[in-house]
C-alpha positions in Angstrom: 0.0 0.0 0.0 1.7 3.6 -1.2 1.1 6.4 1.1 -0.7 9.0 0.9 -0.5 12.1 3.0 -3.5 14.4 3.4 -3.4 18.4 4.6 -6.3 21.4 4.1 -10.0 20.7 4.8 -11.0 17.1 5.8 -12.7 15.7 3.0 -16.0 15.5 4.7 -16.1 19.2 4.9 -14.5 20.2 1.9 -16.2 21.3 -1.8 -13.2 20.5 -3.4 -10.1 18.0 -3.1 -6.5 19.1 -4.8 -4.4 16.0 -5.4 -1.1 17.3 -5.2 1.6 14.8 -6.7 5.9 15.7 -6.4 8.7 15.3 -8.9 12.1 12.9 -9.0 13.5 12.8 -5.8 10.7 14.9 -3.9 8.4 14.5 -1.7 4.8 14.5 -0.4 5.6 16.5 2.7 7.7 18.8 -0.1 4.8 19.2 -2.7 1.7 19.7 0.4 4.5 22.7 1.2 3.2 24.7 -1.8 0.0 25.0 -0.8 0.6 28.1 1.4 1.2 29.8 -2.2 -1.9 28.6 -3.3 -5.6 30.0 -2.8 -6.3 26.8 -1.2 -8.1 27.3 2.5 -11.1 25.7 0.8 -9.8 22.5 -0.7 -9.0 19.3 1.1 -5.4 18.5 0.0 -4.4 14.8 -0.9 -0.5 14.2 -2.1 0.8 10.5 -2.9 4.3 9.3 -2.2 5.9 7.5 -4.8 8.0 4.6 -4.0 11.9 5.4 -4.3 10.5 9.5 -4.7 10.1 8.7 -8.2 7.3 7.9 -10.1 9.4 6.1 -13.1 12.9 5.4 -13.5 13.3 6.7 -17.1 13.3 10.2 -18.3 9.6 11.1 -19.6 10.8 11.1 -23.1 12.2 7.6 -23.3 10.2 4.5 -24.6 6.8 4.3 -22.5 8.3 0.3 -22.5 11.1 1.4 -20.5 9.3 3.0 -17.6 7.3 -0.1 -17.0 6.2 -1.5 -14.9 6.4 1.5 -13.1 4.3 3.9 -14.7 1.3 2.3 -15.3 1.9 1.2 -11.5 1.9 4.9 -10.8 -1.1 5.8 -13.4 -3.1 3.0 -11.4 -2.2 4.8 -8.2 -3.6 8.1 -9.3 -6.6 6.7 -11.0 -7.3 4.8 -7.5 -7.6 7.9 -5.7 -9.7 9.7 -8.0 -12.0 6.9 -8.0 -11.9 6.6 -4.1 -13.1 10.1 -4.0 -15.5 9.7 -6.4 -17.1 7.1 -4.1 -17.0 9.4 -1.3 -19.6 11.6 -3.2 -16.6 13.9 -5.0 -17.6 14.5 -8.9 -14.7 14.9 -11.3 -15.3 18.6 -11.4 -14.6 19.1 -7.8 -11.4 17.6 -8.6 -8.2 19.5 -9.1 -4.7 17.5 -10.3 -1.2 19.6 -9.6 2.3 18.3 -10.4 5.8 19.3 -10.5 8.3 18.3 -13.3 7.8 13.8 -13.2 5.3 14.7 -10.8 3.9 17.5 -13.5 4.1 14.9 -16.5 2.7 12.0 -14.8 -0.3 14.1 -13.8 -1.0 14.9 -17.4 -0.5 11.8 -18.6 -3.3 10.4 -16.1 -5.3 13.4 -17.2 -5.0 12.6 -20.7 -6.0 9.5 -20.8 -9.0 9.8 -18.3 -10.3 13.4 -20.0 -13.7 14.2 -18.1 -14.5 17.8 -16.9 -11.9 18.1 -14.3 -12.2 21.1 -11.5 -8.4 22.4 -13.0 -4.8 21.4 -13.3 -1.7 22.6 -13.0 1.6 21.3 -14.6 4.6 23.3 -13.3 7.1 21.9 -15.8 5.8 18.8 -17.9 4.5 17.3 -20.6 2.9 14.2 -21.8 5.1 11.2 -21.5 6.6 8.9 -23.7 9.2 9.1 -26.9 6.4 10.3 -28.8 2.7 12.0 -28.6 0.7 9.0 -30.4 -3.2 10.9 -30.1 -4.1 7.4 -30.6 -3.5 6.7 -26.9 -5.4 9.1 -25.3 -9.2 9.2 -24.8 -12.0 11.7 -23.4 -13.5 15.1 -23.6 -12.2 17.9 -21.6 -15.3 19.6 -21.9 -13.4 23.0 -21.2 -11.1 22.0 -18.0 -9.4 24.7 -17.5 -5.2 23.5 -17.5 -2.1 25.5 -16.3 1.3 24.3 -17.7 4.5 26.3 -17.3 8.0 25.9 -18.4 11.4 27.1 -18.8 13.1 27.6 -22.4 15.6 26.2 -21.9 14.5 23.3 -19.6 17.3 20.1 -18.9 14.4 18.1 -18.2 11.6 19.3 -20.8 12.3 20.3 -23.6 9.9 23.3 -25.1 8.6 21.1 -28.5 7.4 18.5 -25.8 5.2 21.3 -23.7 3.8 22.3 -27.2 2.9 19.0 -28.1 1.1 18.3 -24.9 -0.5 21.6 -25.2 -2.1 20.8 -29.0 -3.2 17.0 -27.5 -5.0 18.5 -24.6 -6.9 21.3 -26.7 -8.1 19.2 -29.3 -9.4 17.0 -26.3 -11.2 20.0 -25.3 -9.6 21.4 -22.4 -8.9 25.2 -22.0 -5.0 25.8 -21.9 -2.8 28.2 -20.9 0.6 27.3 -21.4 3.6 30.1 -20.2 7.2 29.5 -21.7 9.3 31.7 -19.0 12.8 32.3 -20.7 15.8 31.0 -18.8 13.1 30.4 -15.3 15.2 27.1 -14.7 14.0 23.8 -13.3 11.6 25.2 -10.4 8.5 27.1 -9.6 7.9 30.8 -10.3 6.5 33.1 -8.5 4.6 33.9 -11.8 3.5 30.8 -12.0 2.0 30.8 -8.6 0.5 34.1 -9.2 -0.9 32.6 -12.6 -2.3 29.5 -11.4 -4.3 31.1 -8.5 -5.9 33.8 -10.9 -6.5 30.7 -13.9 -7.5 27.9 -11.3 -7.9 28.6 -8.4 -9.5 31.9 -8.1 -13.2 32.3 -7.2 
């Protein structure tokens, strides 16, 4: 059983539920940390801990075959909890998805391939994962989720094409993106990007 650390509202008195999910060699205690920055007070806040801090051994832009079976294992985490919160009465619109960098791509992989009207996400640093962006993989209607993804140009980690790619694949599944390249930011997250994602997806 992975754990899964839990801050904000308690879920039986909150609207909303944020599921907050870290990069390489982070942590859940590290990611719930952001959430000061963040117009949160009214969501309950749910952040997994990956095994190892990582979510996959590979970089993102390797064969999806090489970061198995460890991705899909991570995939099926994420799915899990949205489904366990569905059960407790939580619709998909009340649900928000954050990540940083692997943390940042594996949440938009999961969204990607489970597309439903989502309350928001955020990708600080990330993109889709894989060696290629096959459309054919992918499935679901956005139905206007509104999505945050900032990144640095240049980025070690993501390259810029990669963000755009991800950013075509999630509008023609009908999500409402704002993607922000921040020249020379560097592998972290902005205060721009804070300021960004609490006006785009969090604000009231």
């Amino acid at each position: 059983m992975q754990e899964i650390l839990k801050a904000g509202k308690p879920l039986e008195a909150a609207e909303k539920v944020l599921i907050m999910v870290h990069g390489r060699g982070g942590s859940a205690e590290d990611i719930l940390s952001l959430a000061a920055e963040l117009n949160t007070a009214a969501f309950a806040l749910i952040a997994p801990q990956a095994k190892g801090n990582s979510w996959y051994p590979q970089s993102f832009l390797a064969p999806r075959a090489a970061n198995e079976p460890f991705l899909s294992g991570s995939l099926s985490f994420l799915e899990d909890i949205v489904q366990d919160l569905e059960e407790k009465g939580f619709s998909k619109s009340q649900i928000f998805l954050l990540g940083f960098s692997q943390g940042a791509c594996l949440t938009l992989e999961f969204a990607a391939s489970n597309a439903a009207r989502f309350g928001g996400i955020v990708a600080f640093t990330g993109g889709v994962i894989g060696d290629h962006v096959d459309h054919n993989n992918y499935k679901g209607d956005f139905d206007g989720t509104p999505i945050f993804i900032g990144s640095s140009d240049p980025d070690f980690h993501v390259p810029v094409n990669r963000v755009k790619e991800s950013t075509i694949l999630l509008e023609g599944m009908g999500a409402k993106v704002t993607e922000v390249i921040y020249k020379n930011m560097g592998h972290t997250i902005s205060r721009q990007e804070i300021a960004q994602v609490n006006k785009l997806i969090f604000g009231e």
